[in-house]
ZAMARGU-4260 file (C-alpha; in steps of 0.2 Angstrom, whole numbers, plus 5000, padded with zeros to 4 digits):
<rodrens>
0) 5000/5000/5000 | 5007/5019/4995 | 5012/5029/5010 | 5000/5043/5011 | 5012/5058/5010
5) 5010/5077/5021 | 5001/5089/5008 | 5007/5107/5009 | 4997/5117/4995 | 4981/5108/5003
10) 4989/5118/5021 | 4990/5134/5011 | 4973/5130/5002 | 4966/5131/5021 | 4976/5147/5030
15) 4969/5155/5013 | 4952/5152/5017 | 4950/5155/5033 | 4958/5174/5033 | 4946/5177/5019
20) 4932/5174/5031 | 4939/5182/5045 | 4939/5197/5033 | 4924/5198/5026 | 4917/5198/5045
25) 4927/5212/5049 | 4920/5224/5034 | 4902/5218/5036 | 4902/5221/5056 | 4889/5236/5061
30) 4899/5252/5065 | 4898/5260/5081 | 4885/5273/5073 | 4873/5261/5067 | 4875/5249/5085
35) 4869/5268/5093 | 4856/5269/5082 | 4849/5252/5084 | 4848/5255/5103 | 4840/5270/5102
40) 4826/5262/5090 | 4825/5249/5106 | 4825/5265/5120 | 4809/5273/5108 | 4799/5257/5110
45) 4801/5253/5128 | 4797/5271/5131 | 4783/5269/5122 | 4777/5255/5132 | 4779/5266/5148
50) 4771/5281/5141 | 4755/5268/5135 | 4755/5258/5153 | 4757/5278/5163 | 4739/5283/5152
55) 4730/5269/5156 | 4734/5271/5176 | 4730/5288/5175 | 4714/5286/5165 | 4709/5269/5174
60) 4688/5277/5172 | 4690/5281/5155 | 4702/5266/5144 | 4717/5273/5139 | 4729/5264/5125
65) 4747/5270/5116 | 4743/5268/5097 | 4746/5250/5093 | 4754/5257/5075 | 4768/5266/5085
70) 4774/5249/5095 | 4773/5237/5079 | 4781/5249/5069 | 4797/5252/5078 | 4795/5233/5083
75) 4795/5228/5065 | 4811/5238/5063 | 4820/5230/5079 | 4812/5213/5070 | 4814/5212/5052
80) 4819/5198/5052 | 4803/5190/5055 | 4793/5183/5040 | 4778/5191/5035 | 4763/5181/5032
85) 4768/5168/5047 | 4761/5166/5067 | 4780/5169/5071 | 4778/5187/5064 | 4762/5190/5074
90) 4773/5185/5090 | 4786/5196/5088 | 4774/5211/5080 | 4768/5216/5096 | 4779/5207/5109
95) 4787/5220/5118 | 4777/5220/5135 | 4761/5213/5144 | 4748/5226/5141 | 4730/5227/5149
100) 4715/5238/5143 | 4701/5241/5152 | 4682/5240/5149 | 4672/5246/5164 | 4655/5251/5165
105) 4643/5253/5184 | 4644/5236/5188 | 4659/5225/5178 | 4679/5231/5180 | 4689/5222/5167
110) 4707/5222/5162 | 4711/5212/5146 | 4727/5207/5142 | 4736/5207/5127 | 4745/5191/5130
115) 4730/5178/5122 | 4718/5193/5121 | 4710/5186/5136 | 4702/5192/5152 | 4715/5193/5164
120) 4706/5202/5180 | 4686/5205/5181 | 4680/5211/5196 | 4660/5214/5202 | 4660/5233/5207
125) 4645/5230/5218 | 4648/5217/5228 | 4663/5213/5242 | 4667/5196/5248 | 4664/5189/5267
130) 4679/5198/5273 | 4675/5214/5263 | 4688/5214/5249 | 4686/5217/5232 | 4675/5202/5222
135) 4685/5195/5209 | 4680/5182/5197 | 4694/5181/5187 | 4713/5186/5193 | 4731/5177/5198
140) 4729/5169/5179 | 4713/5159/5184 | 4706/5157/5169 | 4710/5154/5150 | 4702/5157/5133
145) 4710/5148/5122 | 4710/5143/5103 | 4718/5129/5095 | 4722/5131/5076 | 4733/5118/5064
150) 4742/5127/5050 | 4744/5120/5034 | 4764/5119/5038 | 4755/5105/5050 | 4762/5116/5064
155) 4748/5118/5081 | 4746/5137/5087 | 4737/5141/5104 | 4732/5159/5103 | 4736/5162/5123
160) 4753/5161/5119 | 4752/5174/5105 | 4751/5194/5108 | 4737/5202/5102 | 4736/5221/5095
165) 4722/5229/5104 | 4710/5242/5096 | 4697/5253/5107 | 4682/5263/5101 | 4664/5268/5104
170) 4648/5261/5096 | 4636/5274/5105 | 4636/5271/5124 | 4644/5253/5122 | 4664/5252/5122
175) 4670/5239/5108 | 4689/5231/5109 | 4694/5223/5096 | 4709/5211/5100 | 4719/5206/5085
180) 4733/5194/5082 | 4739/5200/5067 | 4750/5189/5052 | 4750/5206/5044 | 4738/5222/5041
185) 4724/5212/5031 | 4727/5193/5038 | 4723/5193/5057 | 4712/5184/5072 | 4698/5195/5081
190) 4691/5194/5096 | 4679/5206/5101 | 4673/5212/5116 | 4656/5224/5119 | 4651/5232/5134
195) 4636/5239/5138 | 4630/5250/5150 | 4625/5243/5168 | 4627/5226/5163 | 4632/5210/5167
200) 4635/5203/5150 | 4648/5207/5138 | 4645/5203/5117 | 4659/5193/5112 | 4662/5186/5093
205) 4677/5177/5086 | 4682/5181/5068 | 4697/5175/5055 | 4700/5185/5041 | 4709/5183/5024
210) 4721/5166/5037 | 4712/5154/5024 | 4728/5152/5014 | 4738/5148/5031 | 4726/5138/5041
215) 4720/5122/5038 | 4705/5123/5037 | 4698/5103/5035 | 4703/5104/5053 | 4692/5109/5069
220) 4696/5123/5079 | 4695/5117/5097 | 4690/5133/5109 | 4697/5131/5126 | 4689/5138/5141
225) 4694/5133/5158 | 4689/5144/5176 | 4698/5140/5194 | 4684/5146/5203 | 4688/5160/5217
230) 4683/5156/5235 | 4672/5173/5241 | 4662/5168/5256 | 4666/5162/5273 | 4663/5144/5272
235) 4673/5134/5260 | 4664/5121/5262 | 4647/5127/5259 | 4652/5136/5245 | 4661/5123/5237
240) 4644/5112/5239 | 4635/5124/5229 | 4648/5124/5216 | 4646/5115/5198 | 4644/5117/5179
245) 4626/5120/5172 | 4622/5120/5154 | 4608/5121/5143 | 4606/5111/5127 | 4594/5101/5115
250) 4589/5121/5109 | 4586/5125/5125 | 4574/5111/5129 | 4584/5102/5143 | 4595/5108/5155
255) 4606/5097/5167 | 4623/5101/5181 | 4634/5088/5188 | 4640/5092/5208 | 4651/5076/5205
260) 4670/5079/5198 | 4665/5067/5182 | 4667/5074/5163 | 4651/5077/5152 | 4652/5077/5132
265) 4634/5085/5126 | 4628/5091/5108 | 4618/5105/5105 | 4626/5116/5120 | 4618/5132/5121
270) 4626/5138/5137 | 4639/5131/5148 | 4639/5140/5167 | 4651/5139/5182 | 4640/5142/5193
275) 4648/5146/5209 | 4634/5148/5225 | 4632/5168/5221 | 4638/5170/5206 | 4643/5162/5187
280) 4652/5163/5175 | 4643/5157/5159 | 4647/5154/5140 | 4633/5158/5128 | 4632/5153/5109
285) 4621/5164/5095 | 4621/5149/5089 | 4622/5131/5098 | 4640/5123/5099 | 4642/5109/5089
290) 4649/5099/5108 | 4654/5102/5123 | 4666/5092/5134 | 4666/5098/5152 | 4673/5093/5168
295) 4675/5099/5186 | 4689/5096/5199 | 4687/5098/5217 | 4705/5110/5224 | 4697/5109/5243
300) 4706/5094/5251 | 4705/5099/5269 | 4691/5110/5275 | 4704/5114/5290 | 4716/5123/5276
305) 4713/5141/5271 | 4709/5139/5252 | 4710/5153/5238 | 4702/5142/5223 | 4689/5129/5228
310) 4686/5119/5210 | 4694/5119/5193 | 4680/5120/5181 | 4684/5114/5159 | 4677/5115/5144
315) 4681/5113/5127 | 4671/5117/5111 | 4671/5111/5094 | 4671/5125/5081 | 4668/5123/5063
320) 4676/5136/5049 | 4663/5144/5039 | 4668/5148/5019 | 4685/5145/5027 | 4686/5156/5038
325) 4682/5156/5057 | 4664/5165/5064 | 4659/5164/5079 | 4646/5177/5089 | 4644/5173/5108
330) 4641/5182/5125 | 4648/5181/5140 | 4639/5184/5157 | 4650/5187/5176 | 4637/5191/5189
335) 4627/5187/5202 | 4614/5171/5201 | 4599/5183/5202 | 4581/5181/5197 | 4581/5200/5192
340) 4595/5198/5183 | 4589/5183/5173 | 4573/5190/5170 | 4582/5203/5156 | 4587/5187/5145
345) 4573/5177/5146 | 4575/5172/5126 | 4593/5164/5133 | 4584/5153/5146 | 4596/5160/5162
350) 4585/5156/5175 | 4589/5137/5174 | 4607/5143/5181 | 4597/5145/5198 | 4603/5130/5208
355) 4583/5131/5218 | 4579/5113/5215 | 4573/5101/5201 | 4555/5095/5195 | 4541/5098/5209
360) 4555/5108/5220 | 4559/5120/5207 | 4542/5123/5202 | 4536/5124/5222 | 4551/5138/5225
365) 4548/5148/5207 | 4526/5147/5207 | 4526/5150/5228 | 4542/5153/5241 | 4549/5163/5231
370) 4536/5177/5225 | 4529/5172/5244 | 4547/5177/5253 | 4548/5193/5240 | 4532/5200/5245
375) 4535/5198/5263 | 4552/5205/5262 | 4545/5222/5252 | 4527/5226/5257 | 4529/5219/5276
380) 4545/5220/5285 | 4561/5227/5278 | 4572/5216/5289 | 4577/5199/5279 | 4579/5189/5296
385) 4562/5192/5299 | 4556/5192/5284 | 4561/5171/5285 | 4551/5171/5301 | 4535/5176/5294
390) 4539/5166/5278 | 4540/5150/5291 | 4525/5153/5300 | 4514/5156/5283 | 4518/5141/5277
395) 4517/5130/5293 | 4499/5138/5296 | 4496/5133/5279 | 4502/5114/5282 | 4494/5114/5300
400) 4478/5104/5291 | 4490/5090/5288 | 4496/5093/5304 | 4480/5090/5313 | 4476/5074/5300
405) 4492/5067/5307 | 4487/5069/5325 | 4469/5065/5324 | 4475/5048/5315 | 4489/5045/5331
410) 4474/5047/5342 | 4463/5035/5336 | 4476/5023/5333 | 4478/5026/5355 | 4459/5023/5355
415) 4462/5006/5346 | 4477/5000/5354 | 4469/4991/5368 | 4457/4981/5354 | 4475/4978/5345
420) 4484/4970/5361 | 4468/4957/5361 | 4471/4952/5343 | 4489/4949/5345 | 4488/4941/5363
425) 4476/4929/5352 | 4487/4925/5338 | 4503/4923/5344 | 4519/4917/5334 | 4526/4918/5320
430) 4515/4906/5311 | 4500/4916/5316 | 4506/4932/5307 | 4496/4932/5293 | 4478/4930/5304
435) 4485/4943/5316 | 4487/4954/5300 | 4472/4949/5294 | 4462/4953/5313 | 4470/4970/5316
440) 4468/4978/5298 | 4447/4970/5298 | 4447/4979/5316 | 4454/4997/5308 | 4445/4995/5294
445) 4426/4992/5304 | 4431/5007/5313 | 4435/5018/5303 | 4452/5020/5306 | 4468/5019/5292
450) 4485/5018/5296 | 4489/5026/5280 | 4482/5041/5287 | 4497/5046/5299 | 4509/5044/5285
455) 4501/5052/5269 | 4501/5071/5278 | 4518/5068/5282 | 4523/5063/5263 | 4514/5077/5258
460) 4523/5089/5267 | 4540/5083/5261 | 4539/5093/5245 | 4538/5110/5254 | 4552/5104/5266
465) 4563/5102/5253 | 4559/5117/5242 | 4565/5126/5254 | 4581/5116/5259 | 4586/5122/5241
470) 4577/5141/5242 | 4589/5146/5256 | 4604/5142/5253 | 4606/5151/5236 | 4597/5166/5240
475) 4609/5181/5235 | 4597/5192/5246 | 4601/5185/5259 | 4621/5188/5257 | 4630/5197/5269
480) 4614/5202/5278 | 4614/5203/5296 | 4600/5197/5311 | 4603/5196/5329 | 4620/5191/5332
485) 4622/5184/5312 | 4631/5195/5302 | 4628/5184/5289 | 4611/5176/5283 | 4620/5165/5269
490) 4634/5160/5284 | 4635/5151/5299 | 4633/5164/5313 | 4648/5161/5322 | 4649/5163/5341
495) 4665/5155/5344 | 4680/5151/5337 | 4687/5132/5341 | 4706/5132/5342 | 4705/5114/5336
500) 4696/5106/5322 | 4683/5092/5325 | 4678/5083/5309 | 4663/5084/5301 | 4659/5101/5313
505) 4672/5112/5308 | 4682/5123/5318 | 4669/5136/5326 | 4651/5134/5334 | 4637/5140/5326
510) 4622/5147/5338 | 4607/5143/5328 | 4610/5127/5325 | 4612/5121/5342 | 4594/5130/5342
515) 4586/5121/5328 | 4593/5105/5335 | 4586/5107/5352 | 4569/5111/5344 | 4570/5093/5335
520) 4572/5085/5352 | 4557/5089/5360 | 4549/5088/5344 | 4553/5072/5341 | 4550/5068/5360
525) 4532/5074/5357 | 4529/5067/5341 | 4536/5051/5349 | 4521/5050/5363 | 4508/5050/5347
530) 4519/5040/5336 | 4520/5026/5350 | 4501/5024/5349 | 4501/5017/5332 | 4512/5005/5334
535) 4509/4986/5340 | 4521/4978/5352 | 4538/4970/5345 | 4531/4954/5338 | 4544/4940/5334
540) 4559/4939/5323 | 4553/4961/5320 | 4566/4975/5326 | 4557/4986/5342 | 4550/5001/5333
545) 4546/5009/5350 | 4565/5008/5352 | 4572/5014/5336 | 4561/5029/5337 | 4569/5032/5354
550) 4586/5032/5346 | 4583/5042/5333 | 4574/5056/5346 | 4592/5059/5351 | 4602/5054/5335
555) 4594/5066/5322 | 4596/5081/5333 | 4614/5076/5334 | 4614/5074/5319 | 4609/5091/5314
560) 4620/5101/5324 | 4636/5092/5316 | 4627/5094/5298 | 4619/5113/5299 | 4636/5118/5309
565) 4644/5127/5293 | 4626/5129/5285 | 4618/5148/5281 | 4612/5155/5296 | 4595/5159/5285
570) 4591/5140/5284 | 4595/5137/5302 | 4584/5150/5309 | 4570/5143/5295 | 4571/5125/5305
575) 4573/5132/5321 | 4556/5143/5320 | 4545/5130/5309 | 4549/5115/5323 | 4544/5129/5337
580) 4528/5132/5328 | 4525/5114/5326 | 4526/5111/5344 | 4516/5122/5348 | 4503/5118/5334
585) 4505/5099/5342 | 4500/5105/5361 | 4484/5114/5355 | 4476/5100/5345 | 4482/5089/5359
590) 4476/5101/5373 | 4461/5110/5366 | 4454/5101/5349 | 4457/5081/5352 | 4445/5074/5364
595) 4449/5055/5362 | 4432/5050/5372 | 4425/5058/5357 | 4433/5048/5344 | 4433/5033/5355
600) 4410/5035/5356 | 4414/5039/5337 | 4423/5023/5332 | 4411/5014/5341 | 4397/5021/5330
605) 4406/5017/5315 | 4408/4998/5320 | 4389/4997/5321 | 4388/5005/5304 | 4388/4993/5290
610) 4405/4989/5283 | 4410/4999/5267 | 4414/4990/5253 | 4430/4987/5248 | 4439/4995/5235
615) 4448/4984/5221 | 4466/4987/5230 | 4459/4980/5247 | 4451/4967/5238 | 4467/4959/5231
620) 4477/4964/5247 | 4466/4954/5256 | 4463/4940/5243 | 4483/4939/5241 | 4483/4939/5261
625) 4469/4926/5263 | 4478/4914/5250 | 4496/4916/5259 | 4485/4910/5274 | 4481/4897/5266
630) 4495/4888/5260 | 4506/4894/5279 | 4490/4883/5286 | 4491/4868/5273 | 4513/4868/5274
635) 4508/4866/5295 | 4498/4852/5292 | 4508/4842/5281 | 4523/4846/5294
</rodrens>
């Protein structure tokens, strides 16, 4: 093999090259002059920024912005190398600094942010939260508008990584900002934002124009939009309980909410709300969204833990393009859960973002507590503390009827009773159930008496009761209204601060529920006397019902001071006043209507009377009871 040999013009070849580079560096570096003059280009454009954020905090009432066409300008020089026509350009075009404008009108204070073009702080100018701050519903970056677009270059761009150039004018008394994420002075993406005066919600419309020839537009446009709810009253807990997404779909013919942390994927979405247990947050389409996917998260692990954010709340959105290009007009609503408020977008079907209840509840709390409650509270007593009072002893006056059925029945069942010891001192033993059975309900029925008749008032005021266990609670009249020692109607009315926590209590004791629970006791201690009556001793192989309803006079008042401990102080005081009145309902019909020698001569006229005759239900109860008698007796005998 030929012994590779040292090359020297291939050396020379290489020194040669090498100072010809190093010289045509040297003559193409900037001079001192023009490095002076490209700093100075970079001084004018943060000065500019200053001078734009100065004017908006000096004109924070009125929104003040630096001409946009000043800061891309000069950023467009510092840039030029940045290719027109690409989303790369649109980032550097106006990505100098984080800038917010302001819409404000008498009721909405919102910053929005250049950076995604987004709502980065909103806060509700008439309200406060329990400790008397300012009432934000959006801040500290807890929420994001987001689109998702795929370029033709197959690249994915997420707008709230993107600058937008912000435009501000007037359409008569409404302030219109247009955010715009230009690819150059004709291509750009629009989000628009219009505020009216004195209201809650804002216009909002999504437009592309002349991107057709950079997106791809065969692909769906996914529009993210996600909420970390703010805590604002005093207990996380309750708060959080009354915290979920509502929407409304089906062109507005069903309506649905989830409380669980599960995901949901709907069609036909009209509106999305995160309805928090004063106030929402809620997405409206002009026209329905093609689907939905929402989820909720719950942040509060430990009560016991000061908390800032109590549930993470998602949704994405399909979008379609339309002639290639993407249009899309919607609203957005941040305020309080109000029935007045509701009211002014009837056509959008708000009023189902009222968390009062489902099917006969609803109805009960929108036809009759409410306009009840509302009427009371303006045209009789100015006080809302007592304006639950009389709203409790209305409706308690208006079940007392069912009241007095339930207590006429107990009575004549104490009437019966001795009649009922025979029957069962007759037929003793298991095998004798069915005759004993059969005895006792001939013996209620010649007399006139029905068992059912205890029970059926008691069903029938269920309704009412928990009408109002969903009224209360979500009341925004109530909030941060004060009564005797509450200074809150919507909060427990703390007397004492605990410095331990005890679980399922909480770490403070609540007044009026230790009330409502001692109410229950002798209640339940009263109700237990009649209850007694109607029932016949323990029989074999059967639980002692005498006993359990002992144990449960002394577990459901425990009961409810552990469970209404961190409830509002409006419901407590409800439950507190409505078992005082039933008590005292109780100890007049016992003391002054009953008269049980009455009833006893009157259950004796109604033996002699002929026996009715039976309806077609008795008739097979007792034909299905006569045939198991039957075959108990036959099965004996062949034993």
């Amino acid at each position: 093999m030929e012994e590779k040999k040292f090359d020297l013009n291939s050396l020379i070849g290489f020194i040669l090259l090498f100072a010809l580079a190093g010289y045509y560096l040297y003559n193409n570096m900037p001079s001192k002059e023009e490095m002076e003059k490209q700093e100075q280009e970079q001084i004018h454009v943060q000065d500019s920024i200053k001078k734009a954020t100065l004017a908006k905090t000096k004109n924070s009432a009125k929104p003040v912005i630096t001409n946009p066409i000043t800061i891309t300008d000069s950023i467009r020089q510092i840039n030029a190398q940045a290719k027109l026509g690409t989303f790369e350009y649109a980032t550097t075009l106006t990505a100098a600094k984080n800038i917010e404008t302001t819409l404000k009108n008498e009721v909405l204070d919102i910053k929005i942010s250049n950076l995604g073009g987004q709502i980065s702080k909103l806060e509700l100018l008439n309200y406060k939260t329990y400790d008397a701050k300012k009432l934000f519903l959006i801040k500290d970056n807890n929420a994001i508008l987001n689109l998702t677009f795929q370029t033709k270059e197959g690249k994915t761009i997420y707008t709230k990584d993107h600058y937008f150039e912000p435009i501000l004018s007037k359409d008569g008394n409404n302030q219109v900002l247009s955010m715009r994420l230009k690819i150059s002075e004709t291509q750009y993406l629009e989000y628009q934002y219009t505020l009216k005066p004195n209201e809650y919600l804002l216009d909002f419309k999504i437009n592309t124009v002349g991107l057709s020839s950079i997106l791809n537009t065969s692909q769906k446009v996914d529009l993210q939009w996600d909420l970390k709810t703010r805590r604002t009253e005093k207990s996380v807990t309750y708060e959080n309980q009354y915290t979920d997404f509502r929407y409304l779909y089906d062109n507005g013919d069903s309506w649905d909410y989830t409380m669980r942390d599960k995901e949901v994927v709907e069609k036909g979405v009209n509106w999305i709300s995160y309805k928090k247990q004063f106030f929402s947050t809620i997405l409206l389409a002009d026209k329905s969204f093609k689907k939905a996917k929402m989820s909720q998260t719950n942040l509060v692990e430990d009560e016991k833990i000061d908390t800032i954010f109590t549930k993470q709340l998602n949704t994405n959105i399909t979008l379609d393009y339309n002639n290639n290009e993407l249009s899309e007009n919607m609203q957005l609503y941040y305020g309080p859960n109000d029935k007045k408020q509701f009211n002014l977008y009837k056509d959008q079907k708000l009023e189902y973002n009222l968390a009062i209840g489902t099917s006969i509840f609803r109805w009960i709390n929108i036809r009759f507590i409410a306009p009840l409650f509302s009427f009371i509270h303006n045209n009789i007593v100015g006080s809302l503390g007592l304006a639950i009072i009389l709203l409790t002893i209305f409706v308690k006056l208006l079940m007392s009827p069912l009241l007095y059925k339930s207590f006429l029945s107990s009575a004549k069942m104490k009437v019966l009773k001795p009649e009922m010891q025979v029957i069962n001192e007759k037929y003793k033993g298991k095998e004798n159930a069915m005759k004993r059975q059969q005895e006792t309900m001939a013996l209620q029925r010649k007399a006139g008496v029905s068992p059912m008749a205890g029970c059926i008032p008691a069903v029938l005021q269920m309704p009412i009761f928990f009408a109002l266990f969903r009224f209360f609670p979500t009341n925004i009249d109530l909030r941060q209204e004060n009564f005797l020692w509450a200074e809150d109607l919507s909060a427990y009315d703390e007397i004492a601060r605990l410095p331990f926590h005890i679980p399922f209590y909480g770490s403070h004791i609540a007044l009026f529920p230790i009330l409502a629970s001692i109410s229950m006791f002798f209640y339940m201690k009263i109700t237990q006397g009649q209850q007694a009556t109607m029932q016949q001793p323990a029989q074999e192989g059967m639980p002692d019902m005498q006993k359990m309803m002992k144990m449960m006079m002394y577990f459901s008042p425990f009961m409810m001071l552990f469970f209404f401990n961190s409830f509002g102080s409006g419901l407590s005081i409800y439950y507190f006043i409505s078992q005082l009145i039933s008590i005292l309902i109780m100890l007049v019909i016992k003391y002054y209507i009953i008269d049980e020698n009455k009833i006893n001569a009157q259950i004796q006229v109604n033996k002699q009377k002929a026996p009715k005759k039976k309806s077609k239900f008795r008739q097979r109860l007792d034909n299905a009871m006569k045939q198991a008698q039957e075959q108990q007796e036959l099965k004996k005998k062949k034993n």
